[in-house]
PLY file of the C-alpha trace (Angstrom):
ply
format ascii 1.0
element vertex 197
property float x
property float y
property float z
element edge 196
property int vertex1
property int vertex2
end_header
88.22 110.77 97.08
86.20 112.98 99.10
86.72 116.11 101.10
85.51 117.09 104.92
85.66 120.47 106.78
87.29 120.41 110.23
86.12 122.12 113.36
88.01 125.21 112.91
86.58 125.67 108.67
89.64 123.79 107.09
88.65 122.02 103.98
90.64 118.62 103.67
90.72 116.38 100.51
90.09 112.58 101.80
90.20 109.19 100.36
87.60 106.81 102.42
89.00 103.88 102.99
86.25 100.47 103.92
88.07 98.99 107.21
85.35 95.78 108.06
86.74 94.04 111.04
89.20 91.47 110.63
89.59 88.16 112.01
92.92 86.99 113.63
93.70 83.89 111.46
96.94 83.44 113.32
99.22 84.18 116.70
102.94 84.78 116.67
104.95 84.50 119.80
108.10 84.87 120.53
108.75 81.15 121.99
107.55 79.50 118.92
108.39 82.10 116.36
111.07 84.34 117.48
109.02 87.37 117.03
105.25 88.36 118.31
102.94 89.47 115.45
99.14 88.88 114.82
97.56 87.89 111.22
94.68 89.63 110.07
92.69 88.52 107.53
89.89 90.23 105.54
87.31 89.40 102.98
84.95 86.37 101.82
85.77 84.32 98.97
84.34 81.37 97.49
85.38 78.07 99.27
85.75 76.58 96.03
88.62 78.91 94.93
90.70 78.21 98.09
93.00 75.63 97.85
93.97 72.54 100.80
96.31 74.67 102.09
94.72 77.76 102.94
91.74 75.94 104.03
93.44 74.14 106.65
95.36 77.52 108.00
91.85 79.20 108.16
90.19 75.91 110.11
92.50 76.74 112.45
91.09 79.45 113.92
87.84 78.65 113.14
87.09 81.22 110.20
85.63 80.63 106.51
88.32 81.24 104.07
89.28 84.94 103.55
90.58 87.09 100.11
93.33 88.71 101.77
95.78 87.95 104.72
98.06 90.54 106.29
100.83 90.04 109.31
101.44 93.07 111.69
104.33 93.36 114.21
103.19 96.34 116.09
99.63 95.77 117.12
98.26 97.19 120.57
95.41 94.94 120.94
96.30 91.25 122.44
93.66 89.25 120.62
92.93 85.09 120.56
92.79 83.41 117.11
89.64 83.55 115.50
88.47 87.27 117.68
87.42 89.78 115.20
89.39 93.60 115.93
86.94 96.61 115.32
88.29 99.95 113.59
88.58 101.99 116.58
90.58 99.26 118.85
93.21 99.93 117.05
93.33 103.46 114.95
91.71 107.25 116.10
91.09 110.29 114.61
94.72 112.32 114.33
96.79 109.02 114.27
99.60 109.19 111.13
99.55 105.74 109.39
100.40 104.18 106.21
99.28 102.78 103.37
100.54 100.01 101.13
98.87 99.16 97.84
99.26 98.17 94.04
99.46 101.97 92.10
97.20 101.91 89.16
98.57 100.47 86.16
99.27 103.13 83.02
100.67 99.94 80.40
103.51 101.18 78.28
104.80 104.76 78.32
107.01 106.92 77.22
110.10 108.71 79.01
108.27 111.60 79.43
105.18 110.67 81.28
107.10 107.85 83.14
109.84 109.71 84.16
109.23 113.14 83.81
111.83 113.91 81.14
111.60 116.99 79.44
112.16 116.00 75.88
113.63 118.49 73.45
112.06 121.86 74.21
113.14 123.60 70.76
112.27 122.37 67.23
114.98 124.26 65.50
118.29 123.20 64.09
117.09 119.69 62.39
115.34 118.84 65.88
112.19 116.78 63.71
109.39 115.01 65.98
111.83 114.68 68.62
109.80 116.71 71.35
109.47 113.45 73.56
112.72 111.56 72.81
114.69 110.25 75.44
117.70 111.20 73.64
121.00 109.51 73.58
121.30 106.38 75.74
124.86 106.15 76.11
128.56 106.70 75.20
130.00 105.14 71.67
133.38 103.55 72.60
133.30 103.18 76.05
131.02 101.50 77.33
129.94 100.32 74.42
126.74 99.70 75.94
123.50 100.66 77.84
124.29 100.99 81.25
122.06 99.26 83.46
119.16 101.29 84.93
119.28 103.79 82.69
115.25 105.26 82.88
113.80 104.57 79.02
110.29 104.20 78.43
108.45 100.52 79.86
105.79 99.70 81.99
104.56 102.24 84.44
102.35 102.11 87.43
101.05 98.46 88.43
103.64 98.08 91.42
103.69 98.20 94.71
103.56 101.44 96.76
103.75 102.46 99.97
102.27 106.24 100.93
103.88 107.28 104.28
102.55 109.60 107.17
99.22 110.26 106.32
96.82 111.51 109.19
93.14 109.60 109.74
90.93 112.69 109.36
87.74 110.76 110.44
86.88 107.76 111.69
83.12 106.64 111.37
82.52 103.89 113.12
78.89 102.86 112.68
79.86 102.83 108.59
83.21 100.91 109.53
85.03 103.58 107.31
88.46 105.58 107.70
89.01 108.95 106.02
92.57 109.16 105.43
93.73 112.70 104.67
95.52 112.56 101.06
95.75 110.03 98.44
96.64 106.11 98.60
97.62 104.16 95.75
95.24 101.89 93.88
92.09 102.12 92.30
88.80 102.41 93.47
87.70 98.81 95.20
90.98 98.19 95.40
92.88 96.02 98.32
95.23 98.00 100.70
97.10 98.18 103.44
96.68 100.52 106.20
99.63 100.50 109.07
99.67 102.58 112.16
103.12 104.54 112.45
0 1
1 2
2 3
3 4
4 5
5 6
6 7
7 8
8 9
9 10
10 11
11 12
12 13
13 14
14 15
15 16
16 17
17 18
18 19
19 20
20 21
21 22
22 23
23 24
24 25
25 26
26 27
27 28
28 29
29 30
30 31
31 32
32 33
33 34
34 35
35 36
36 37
37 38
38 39
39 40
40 41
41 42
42 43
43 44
44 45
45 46
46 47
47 48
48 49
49 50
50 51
51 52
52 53
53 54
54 55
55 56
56 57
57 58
58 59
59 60
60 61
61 62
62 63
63 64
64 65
65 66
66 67
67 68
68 69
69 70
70 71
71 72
72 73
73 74
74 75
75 76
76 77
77 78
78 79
79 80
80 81
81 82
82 83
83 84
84 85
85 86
86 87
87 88
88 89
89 90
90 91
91 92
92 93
93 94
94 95
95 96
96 97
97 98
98 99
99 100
100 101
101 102
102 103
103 104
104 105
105 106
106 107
107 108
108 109
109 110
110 111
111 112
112 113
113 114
114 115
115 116
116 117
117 118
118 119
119 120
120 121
121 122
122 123
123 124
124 125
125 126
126 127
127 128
128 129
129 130
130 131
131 132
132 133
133 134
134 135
135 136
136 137
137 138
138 139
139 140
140 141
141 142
142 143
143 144
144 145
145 146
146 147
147 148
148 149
149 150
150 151
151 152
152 153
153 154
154 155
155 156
156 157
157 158
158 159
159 160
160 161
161 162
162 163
163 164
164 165
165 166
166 167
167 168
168 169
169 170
170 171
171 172
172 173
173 174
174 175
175 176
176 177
177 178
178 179
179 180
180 181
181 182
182 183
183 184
184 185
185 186
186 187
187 188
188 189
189 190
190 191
191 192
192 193
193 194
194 195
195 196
């Protein structure tokens, strides 16, 4: 993250995301498809790691194989397969977006830290190491079991996420970079997903 100052002195905490251009591997219309919708895709790879498949889809419209493909209903731009679309054809400076992207992963954790139980805040009356216990996890004779969904400790982080409303505080163009206002999920070099509200 980074932070900017506005025209009027605010001071605004940023993440800056890298938008290259992207290439339209593929056209969706509502005769053949039943809905209209581009396919962006973003990002060299090795030929050698793409399989028939994909190779074939990307031939198509004329591109190498990419790392990462996309579809997007609600584009404003009316682009031919294989056209590349620049940052600003599509996002400016004030528009609210969101982002989609794979939260960091934190492995196994507790109740506490996962879901923000409070554990037993008093070490008195027999109450021994117990300050980030879940506690009891259900009734004895009925149900006679765990009830499903019940929050325990497990894997956190490491799923998708989707951040909504965030404003574009800056677009720079020459740089082909977006400075989102806020935080986005994922780590840094991370792949994600930025949609226009």
């Amino acid at each position: 993250m980074t932070s900017i100052y506005t025209a009027t002195g605010e001071y605004i905490a940023c993440t800056v995301v890298e938008a290259s251009p992207n290439v339209v591997t593929q056209v969706k219309t509502s005769d053949s498809d039943g809905y209209d919708a581009l396919q962006l895709s973003y990002g060299n790879v090795k030929v050698k790691n793409v399989n028939q498949a994909r190779k074939g889809h990307f031939a198509k419209s004329g591109s190498e194989p990419m790392k990462k493909s996309a579809e997007f209903k609600n584009i404003p731009v009316n682009k031919n397969l294989g056209e590349s679309i620049a940052l600003t054809e599509i996002f400016k400076e004030g528009d609210t977006v969101h982002a989609m992207g794979v939260s960091k992963g934190k492995g196994f954790q507790g109740v506490v830290k996962r879901h923000g139980f409070g554990g037993v805040q008093n070490a008195t009356h027999g109450q021994h190491n117990r300050q980030r216990a879940p506690g009891s996890i259900g009734a004895s004779s009925y149900p006679s079991k765990v009830v499903k969904g019940l929050r325990m400790a497990g894997q956190a982080g490491n799923a998708n996420v989707k951040v909504r409303n965030l404003k574009i505080a800056k677009i720079l163009e020459e740089k082909n970079l977006l400075l989102i206002k806020g935080a986005i999920p994922g780590h840094k070099g991370s792949l994600v997903i930025i949609e226009k509200k």
